[in-house]
N, C-alpha and C positions, 0 to 999 in steps of 0.2 A: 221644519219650523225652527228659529232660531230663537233663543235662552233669550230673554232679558232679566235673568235674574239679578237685582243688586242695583247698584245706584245707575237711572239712567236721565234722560232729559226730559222734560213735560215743556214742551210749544202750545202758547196759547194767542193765535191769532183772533184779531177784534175787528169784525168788519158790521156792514150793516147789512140785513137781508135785504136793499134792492140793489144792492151792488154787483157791476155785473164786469163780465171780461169776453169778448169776443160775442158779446150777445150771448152767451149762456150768462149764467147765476154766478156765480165766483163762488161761492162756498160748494156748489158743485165739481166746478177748473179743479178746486182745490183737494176735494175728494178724490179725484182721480189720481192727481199728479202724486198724490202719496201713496197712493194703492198700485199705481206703476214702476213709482222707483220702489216696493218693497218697503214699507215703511209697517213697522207693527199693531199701530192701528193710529185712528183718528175720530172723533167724534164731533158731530154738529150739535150746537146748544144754541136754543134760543132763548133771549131773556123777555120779562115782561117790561123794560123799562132801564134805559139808560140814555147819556147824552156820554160826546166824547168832543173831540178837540176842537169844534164848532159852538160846543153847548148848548146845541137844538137838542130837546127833552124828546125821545123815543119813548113811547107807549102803547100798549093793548087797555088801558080802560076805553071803554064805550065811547064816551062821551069825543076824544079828542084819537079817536082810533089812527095810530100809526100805519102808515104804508111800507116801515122802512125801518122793523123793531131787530134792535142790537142780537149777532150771533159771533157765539164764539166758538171759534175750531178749535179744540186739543189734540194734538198729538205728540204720542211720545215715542222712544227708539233713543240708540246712543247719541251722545253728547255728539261725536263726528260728526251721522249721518244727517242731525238735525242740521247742526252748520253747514253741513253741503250744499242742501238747499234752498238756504237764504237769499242768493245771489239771483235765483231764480223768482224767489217771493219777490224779491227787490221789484222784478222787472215785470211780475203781473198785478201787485197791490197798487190801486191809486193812493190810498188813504187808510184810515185802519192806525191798529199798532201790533206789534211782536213782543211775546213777553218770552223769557224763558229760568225757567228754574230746576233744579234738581228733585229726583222721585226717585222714590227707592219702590222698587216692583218687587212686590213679595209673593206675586198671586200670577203668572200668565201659560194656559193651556187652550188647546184649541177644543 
């Protein structure tokens, strides 16, 4: 199991839940492709409610129920390994955004 103790990178991909890539889910494509290349972890979040660079209002109230409500992947591991595979998000993301910021890990055991 490798250390991340100390400052490392927090990746926060914005995509939508019906976004898809080769006909699977893309936040699935994505799950994988970090669990392949060894990446120390990743998480799927979904929100109840967002718009992004189109400005269509994504929702779970009732009333105007979303098909296609905002999820965000986190994941973190070194500053490197996250730039590594960018190049590769480049070329599976249609749309979406990448954010990244620095995280100090003070807590990581299996």
């Amino acid at each position: 199991m490798q250390s991340l103790d100390g400052e490392q990178s927090l990746m926060r991909i914005f995509i939508g839940e019906s976004d898809r890539y080769e006909n699977k889910p893309l936040y699935k494509v994505l799950l994988e492709l970090f669990r392949a290349k060894g990446f120390a972890g990743a998480t799927v979040l979904r929100g109840v409610a967002g718009f992004g660079a189109n400005s269509v209002l994504h929702t779970d109230r009732l009333l105007c129920l979303s098909q296609d409500l905002p999820l965000v992947i986190e994941v973190i591991d070194s500053e490197e390994k996250i730039e590594s595979i960018i190049p590769q998000l480049d070329d599976i993301l249609q749309g979406g955004m990448i954010t990244l910021e620095k995280a100090r890990v003070i807590y990581y055991k299996k």
